[in-house]
N, CA, C and O of each residue as an XYZ file, in Angstrom:
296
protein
N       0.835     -1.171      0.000
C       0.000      0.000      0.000
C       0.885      1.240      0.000
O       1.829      1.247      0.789
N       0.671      2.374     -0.858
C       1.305      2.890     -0.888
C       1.007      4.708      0.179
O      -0.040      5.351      0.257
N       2.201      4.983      0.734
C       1.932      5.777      1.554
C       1.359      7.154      1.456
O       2.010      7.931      0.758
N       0.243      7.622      2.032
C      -0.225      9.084      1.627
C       0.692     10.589      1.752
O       1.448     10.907      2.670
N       0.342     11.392      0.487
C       1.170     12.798      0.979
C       0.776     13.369      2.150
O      -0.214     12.758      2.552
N       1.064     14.202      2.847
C       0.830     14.857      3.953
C      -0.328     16.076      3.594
O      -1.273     16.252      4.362
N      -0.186     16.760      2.559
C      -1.546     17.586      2.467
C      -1.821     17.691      1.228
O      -1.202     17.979      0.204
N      -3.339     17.276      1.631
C      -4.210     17.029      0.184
C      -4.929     18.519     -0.250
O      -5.924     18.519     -0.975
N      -4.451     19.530      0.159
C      -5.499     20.764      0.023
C      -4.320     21.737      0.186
O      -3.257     21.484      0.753
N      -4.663     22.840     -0.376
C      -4.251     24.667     -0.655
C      -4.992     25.326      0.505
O      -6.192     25.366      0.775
N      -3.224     26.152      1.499
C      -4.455     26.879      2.836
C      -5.165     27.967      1.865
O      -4.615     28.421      0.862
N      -6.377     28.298      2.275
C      -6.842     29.475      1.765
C      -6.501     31.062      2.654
O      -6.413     31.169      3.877
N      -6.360     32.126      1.684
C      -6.428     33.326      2.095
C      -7.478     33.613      3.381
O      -8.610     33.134      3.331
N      -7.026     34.456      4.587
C      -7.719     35.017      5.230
C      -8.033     33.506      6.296
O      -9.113     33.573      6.882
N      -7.674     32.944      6.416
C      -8.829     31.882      6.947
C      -7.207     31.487      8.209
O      -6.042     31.709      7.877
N      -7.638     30.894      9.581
C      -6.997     30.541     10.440
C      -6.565     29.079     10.844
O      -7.479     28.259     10.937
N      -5.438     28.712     11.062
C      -5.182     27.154     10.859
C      -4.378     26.836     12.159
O      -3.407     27.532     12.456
N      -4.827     25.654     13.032
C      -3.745     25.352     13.761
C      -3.779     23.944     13.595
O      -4.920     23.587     13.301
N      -2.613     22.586     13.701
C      -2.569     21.832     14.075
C      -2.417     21.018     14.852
O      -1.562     21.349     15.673
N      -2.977     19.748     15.077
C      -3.585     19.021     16.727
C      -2.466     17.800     16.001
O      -2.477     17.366     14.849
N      -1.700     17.518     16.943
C      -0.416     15.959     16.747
C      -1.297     15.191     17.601
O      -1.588     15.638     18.710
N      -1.815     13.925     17.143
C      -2.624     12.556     17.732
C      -1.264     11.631     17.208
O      -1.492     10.467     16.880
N      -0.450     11.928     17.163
C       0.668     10.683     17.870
C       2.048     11.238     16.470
O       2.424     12.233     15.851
N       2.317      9.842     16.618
C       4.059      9.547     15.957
C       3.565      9.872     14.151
O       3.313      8.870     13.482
N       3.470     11.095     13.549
C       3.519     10.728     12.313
C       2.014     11.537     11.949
O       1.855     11.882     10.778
N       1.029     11.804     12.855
C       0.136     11.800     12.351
C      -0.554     13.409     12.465
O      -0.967     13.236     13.612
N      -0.883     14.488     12.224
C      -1.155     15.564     12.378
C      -2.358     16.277     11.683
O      -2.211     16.605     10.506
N      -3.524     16.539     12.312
C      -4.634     17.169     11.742
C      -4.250     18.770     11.700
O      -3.529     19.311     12.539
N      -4.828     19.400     10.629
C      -4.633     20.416     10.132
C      -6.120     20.787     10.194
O      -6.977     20.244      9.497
N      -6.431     22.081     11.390
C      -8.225     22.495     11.536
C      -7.924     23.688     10.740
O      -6.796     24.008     10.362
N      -9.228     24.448     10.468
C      -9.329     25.596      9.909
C     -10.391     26.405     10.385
O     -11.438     25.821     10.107
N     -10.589     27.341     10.900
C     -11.707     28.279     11.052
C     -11.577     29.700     10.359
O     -10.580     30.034      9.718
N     -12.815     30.587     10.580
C     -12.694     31.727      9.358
C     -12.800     32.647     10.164
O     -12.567     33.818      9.865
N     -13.101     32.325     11.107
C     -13.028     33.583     12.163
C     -11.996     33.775     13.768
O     -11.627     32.825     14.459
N     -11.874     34.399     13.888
C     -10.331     34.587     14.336
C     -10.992     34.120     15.785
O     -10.571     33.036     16.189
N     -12.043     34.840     16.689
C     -12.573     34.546     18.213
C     -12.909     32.869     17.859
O     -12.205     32.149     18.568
N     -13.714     32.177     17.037
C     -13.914     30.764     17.048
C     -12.766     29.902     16.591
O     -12.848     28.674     16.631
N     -11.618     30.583     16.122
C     -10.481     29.871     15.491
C      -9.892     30.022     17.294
O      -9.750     28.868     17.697
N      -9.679     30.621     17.960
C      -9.194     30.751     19.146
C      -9.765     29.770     20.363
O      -9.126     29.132     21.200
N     -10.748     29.846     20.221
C     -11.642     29.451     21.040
C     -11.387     27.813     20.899
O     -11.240     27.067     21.867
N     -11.363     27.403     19.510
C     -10.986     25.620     19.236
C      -9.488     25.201     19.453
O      -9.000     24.080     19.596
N      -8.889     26.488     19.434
C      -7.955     26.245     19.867
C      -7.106     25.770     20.937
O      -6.177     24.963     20.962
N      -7.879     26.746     22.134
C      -7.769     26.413     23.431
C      -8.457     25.226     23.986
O      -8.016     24.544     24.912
N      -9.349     25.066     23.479
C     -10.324     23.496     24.130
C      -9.151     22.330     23.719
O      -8.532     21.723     24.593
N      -8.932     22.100     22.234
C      -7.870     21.113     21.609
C      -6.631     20.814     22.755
O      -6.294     19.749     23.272
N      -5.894     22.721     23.002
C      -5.009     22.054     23.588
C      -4.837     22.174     25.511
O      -3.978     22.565     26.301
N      -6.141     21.611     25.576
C      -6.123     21.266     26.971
C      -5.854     20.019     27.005
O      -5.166     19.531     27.902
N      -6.411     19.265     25.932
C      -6.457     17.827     25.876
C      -5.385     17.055     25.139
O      -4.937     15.967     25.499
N      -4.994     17.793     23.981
C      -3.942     17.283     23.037
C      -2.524     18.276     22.812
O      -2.445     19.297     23.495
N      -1.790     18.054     22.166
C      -0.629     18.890     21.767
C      -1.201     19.498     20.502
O      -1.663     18.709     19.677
N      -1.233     20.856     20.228
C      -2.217     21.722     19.794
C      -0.535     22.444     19.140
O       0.505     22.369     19.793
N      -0.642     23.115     17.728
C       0.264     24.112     17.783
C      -0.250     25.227     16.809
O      -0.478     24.858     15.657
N      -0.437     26.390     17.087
C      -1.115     27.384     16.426
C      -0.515     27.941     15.222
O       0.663     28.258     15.392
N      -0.962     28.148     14.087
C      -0.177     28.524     12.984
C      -0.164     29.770     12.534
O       0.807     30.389     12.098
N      -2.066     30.387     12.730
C      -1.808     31.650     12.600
C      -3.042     31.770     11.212
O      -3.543     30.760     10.717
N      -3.381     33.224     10.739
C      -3.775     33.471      9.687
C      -3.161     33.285      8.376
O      -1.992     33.669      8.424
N      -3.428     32.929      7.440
C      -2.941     32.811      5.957
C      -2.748     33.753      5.666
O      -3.438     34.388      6.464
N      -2.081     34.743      4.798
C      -2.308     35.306      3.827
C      -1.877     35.277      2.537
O      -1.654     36.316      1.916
N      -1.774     34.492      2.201
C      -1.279     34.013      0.720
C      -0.163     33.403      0.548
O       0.000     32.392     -0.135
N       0.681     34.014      1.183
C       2.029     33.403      0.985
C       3.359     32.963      2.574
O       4.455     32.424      2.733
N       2.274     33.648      3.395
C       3.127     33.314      4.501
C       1.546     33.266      5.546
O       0.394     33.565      5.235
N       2.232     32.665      7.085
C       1.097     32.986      8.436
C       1.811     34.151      8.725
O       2.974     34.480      8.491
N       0.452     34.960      9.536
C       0.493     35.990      9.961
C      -0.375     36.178     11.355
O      -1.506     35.693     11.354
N      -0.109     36.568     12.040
C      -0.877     36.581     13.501
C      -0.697     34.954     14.018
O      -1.538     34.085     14.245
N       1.133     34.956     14.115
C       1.255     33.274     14.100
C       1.231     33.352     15.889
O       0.603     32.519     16.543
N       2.056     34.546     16.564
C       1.617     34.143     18.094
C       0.667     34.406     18.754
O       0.316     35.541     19.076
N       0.050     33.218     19.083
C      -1.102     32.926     19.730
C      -1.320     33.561     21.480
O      -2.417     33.754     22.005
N      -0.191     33.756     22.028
C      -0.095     34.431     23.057
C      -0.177     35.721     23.230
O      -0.831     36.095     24.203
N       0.522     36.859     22.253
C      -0.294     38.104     22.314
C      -1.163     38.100     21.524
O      -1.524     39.277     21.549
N      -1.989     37.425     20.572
C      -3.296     37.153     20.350
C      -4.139     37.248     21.208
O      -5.118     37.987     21.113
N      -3.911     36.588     22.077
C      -4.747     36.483     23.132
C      -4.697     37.138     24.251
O      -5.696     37.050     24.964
N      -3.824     37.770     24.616
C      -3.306     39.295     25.163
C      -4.130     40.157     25.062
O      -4.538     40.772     26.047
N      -4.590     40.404     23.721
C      -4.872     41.322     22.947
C      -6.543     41.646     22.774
O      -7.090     42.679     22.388
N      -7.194     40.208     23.264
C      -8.619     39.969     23.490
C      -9.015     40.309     24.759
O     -10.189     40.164     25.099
């Protein structure tokens, strides 16, 4: 069987991404569009799991990647 690429999808503009590690190898990539509910899933995730915040897209790089004065800032 042959092994899968790591991402099947293009981040989109404007939109917020962090990823949740569920073990050796394996990493979900969430997305929300709004910055208070992108935050908000954020913090629940990483009470429970290893959570790492990526930040807003904007086309070519993240932007608003630390999550700590993010949240400072609310």
């Amino acid at each position: 069987m042959a092994r899968r690429s790591t991402k099947k999808f293009d981040f989109g503009k404007g939109i917020y991404y962090f990823n949740i590690n569920k073990g050796y190898n394996n990493v979900i990539t969430i997305k929300r569009k709004d910055k208070e509910k992108a935050m908000m899933a954020f913090v629940a995730y990483q009470k429970n799991q290893d959570a790492e915040w990526l930040g807003k897209w904007d086309g070519k790089k993240f932007v608003d990647s630390n999550f700590s004065a993010l949240s400072k800032a609310q």
